[in-house]
Structures are given as structure tokens and as C-alpha cells.
Backbone as ProteinMPNN parsed JSONL, in Angstrom:
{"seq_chain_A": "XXXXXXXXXXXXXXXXXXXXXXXXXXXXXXXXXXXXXXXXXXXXXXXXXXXXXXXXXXXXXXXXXXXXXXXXXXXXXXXXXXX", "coords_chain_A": {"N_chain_A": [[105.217, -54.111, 7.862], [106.323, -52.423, 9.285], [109.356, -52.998, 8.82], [109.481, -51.881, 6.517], [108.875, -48.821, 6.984], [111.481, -48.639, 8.812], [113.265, -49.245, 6.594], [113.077, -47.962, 4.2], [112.863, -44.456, 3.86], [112.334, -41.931, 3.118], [110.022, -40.312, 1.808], [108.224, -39.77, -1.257], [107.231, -37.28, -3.69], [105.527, -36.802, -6.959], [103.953, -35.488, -10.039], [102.971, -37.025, -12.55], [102.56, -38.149, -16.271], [99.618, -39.019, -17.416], [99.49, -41.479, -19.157], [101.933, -42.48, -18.38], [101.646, -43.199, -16.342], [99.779, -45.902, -16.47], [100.752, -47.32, -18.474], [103.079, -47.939, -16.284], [101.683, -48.675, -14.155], [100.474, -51.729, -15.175], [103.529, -52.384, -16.005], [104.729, -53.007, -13.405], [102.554, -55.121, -12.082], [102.554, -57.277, -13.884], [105.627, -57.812, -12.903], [104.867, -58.204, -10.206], [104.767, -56.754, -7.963], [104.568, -53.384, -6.518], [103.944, -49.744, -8.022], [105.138, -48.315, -6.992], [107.693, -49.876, -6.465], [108.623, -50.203, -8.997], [109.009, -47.385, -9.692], [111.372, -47.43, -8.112], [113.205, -49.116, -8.326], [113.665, -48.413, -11.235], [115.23, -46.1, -10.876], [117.343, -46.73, -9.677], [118.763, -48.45, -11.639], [119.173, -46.447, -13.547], [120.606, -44.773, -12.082], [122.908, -46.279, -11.892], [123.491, -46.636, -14.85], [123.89, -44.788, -15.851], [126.395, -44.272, -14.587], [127.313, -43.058, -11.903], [127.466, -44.177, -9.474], [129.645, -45.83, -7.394], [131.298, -49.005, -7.925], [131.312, -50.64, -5.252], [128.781, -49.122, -4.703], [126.974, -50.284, -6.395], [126.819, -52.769, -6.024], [125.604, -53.027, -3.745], [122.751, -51.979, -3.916], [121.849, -53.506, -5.761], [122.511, -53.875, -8.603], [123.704, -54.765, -11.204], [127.182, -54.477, -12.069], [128.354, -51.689, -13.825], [130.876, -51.102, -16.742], [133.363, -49.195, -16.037], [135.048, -47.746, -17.585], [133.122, -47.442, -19.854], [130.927, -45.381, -20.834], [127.296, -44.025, -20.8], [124.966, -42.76, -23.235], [122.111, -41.118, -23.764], [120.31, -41.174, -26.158], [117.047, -39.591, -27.647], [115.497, -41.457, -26.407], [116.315, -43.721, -26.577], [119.132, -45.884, -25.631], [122.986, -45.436, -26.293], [126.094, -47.256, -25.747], [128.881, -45.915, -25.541], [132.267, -46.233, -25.962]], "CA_chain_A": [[105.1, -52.674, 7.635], [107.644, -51.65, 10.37], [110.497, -52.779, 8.479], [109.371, -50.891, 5.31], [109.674, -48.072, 7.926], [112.979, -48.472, 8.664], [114.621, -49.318, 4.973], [112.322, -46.344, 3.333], [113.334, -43.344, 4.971], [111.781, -40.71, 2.45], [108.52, -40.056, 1.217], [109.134, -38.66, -2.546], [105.695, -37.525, -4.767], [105.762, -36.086, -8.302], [102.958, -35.302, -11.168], [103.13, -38.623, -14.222], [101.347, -38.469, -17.024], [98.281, -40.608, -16.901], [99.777, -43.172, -20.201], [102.874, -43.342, -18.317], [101.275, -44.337, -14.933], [99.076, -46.512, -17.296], [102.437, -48.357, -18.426], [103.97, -48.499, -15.192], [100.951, -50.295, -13.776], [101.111, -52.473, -16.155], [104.985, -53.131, -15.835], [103.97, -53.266, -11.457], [101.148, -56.092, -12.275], [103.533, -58.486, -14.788], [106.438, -57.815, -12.372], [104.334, -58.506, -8.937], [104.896, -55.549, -7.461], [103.743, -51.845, -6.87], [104.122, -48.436, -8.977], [106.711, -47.734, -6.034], [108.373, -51.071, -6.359], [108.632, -49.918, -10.35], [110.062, -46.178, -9.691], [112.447, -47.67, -7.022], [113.97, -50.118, -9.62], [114.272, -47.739, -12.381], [116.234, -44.82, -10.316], [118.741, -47.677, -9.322], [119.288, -48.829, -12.674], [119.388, -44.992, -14.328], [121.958, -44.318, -11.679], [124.173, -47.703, -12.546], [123.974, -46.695, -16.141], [125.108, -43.588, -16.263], [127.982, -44.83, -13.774], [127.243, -42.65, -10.678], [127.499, -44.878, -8.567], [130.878, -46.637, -7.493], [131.196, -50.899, -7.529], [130.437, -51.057, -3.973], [127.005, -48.959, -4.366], [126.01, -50.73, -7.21], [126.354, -53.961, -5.463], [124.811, -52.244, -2.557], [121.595, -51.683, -4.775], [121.486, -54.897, -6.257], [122.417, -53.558, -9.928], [124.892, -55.433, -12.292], [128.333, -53.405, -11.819], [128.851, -51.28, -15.556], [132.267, -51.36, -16.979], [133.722, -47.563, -15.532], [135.451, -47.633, -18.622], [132.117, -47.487, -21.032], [129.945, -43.579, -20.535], [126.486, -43.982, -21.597], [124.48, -41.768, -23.719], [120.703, -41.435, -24.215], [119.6, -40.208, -27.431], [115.721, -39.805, -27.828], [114.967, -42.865, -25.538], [117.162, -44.737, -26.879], [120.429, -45.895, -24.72], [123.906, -45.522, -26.86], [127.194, -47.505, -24.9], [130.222, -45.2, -26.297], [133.306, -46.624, -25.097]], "C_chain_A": [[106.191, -51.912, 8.378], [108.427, -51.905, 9.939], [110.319, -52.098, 7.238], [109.588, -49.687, 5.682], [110.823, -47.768, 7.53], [113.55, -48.469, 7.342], [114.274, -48.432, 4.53], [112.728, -45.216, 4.607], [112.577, -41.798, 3.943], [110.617, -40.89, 1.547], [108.47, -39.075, -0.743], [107.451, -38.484, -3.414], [106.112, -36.368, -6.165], [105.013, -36.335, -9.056], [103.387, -36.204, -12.564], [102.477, -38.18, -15.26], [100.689, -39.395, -16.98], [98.494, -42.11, -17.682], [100.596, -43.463, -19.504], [102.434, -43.999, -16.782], [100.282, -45.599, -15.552], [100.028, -48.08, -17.627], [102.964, -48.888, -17.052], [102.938, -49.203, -14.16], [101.166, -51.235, -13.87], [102.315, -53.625, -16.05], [104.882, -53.994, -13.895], [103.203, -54.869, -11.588], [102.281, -57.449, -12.88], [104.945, -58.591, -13.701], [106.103, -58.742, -10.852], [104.782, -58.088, -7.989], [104.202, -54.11, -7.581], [104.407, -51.097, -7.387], [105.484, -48.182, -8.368], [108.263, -48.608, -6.072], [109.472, -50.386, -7.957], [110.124, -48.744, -9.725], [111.375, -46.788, -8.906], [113.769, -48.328, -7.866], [115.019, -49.09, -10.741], [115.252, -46.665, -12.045], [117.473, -45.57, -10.16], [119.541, -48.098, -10.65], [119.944, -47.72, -13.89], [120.745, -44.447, -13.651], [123.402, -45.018, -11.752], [124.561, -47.059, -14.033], [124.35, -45.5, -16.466], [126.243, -43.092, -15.335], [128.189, -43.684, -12.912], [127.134, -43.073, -9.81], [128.824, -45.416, -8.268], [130.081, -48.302, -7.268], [130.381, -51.19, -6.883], [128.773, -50.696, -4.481], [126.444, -49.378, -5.549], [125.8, -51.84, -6.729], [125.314, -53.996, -4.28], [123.477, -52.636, -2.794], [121.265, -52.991, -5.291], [121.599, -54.473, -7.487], [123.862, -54.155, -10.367], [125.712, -54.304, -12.419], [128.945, -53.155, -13.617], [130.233, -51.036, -15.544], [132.687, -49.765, -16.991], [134.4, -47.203, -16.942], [134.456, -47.025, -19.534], [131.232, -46.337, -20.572], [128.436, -44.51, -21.244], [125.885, -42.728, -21.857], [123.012, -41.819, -24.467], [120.684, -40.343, -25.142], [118.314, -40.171, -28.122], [114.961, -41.089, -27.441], [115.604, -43.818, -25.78], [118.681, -44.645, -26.186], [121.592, -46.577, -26.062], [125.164, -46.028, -26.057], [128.17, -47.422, -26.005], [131.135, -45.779, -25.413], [134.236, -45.669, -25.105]], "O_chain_A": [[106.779, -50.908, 7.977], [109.216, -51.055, 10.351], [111.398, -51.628, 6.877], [110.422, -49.091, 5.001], [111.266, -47.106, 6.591], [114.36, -47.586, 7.058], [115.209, -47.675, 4.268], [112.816, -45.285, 5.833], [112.469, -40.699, 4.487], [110.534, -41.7, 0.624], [108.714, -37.904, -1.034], [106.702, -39.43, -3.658], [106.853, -35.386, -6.161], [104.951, -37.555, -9.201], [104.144, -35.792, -13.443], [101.446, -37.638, -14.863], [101.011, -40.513, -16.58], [98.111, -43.237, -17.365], [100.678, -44.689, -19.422], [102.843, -45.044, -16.275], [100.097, -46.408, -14.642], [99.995, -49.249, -17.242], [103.214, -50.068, -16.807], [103.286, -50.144, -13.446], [101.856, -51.894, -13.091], [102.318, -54.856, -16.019], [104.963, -55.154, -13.488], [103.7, -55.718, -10.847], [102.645, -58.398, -12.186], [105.384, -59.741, -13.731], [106.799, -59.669, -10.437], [105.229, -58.805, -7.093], [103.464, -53.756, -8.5], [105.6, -51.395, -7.446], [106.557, -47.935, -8.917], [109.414, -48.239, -5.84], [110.686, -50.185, -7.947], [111.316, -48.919, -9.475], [112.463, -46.415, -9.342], [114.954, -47.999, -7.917], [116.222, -48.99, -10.982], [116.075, -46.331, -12.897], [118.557, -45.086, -10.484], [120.771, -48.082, -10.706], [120.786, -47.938, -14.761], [121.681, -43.899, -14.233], [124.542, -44.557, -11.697], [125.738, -46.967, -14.381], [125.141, -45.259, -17.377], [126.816, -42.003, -15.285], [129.293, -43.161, -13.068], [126.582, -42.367, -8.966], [129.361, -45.49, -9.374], [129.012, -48.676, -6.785], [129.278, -51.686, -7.11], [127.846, -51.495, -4.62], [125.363, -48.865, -5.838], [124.639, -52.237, -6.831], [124.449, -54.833, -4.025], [122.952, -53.494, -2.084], [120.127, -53.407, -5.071], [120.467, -54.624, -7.947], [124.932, -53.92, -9.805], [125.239, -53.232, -12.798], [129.587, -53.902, -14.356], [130.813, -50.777, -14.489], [132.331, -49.101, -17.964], [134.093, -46.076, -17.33], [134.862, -46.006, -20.092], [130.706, -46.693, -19.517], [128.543, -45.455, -22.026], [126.042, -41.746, -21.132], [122.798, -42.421, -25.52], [120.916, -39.138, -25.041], [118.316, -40.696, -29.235], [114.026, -41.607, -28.052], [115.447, -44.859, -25.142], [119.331, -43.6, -26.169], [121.407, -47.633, -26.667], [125.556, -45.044, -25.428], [128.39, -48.19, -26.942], [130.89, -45.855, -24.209], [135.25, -45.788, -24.418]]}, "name": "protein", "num_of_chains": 1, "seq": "XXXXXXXXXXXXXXXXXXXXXXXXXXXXXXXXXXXXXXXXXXXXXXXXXXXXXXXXXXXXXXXXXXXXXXXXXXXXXXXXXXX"}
């Protein structure tokens, strides 16, 4: 618990809808991990893919480094890679 401490440094809360905390159970449970484990994941990977991040901090993060070259573009949930 004391090193979760230290590496977490911010406390973050925000209102879900109840299907999508429903889902992200769900995804938490099949993964073997918690809801937090989930959000933590997906912010890292949202910020890789729409290439705000440099190299380093994607390696940093543990996220597969996107080609700086390639923009992405979400269009109704769906992810478009425009080069």
C-alpha cells in the first residue's frame, strides 16, 4: 500500500454512467485488475494515440511508441489513422 502511495500522487473522481461502469467492471474482472487499474490504462493509451506524448513518455508509460508521422482521428467511436 505504501508504494501505491508514492507512484499515485493524485486522487482524481468523476460522475460514469452506470452501463459504462457496468462495462468497465467487466473489462477490470477479465483483465485482473480494478476500475482504477482500467481508467489508468485507457488515459495512457488516449494520450499515445493522439501523439501527445513524445517517444521517451510513451516508453515511460509503457505504451507502444505511434509513428509521429500518422495524426489520429476519432469519428463517432470509431478510431481513423490519416497519414
Amino acid at each position: 500500500m505504501a508504494d501505491l502511495q508514492k507512484r499515485f500522487t493524485e486522487c482524481v473522481s468523476f460522475r460514469e454512467d452506470k452501463r459504462i461502469l457496468t462495462i468497465l467492471d467487466r473489462v477490470a474482472r477479465n483483465k485482473g485488475t480494478d476500475r482504477s487499474g482500467v481508467y489508468r490504462e485507457s488515459v495512457r493509451y488516449f494520450l499515445a494515440a493522439k501523439s501527445l506524448l513524445t517517444e521517451q513518455e510513451q516508453i515511460d508509460l509503457g505504451v507502444q511508441p505511434t509513428d509521429p508521422s500518422k495524426r489520429v482521428e476519432a469519428n463517432k467511436g470509431q478510431i481513423k489513422v490519416v497519414a
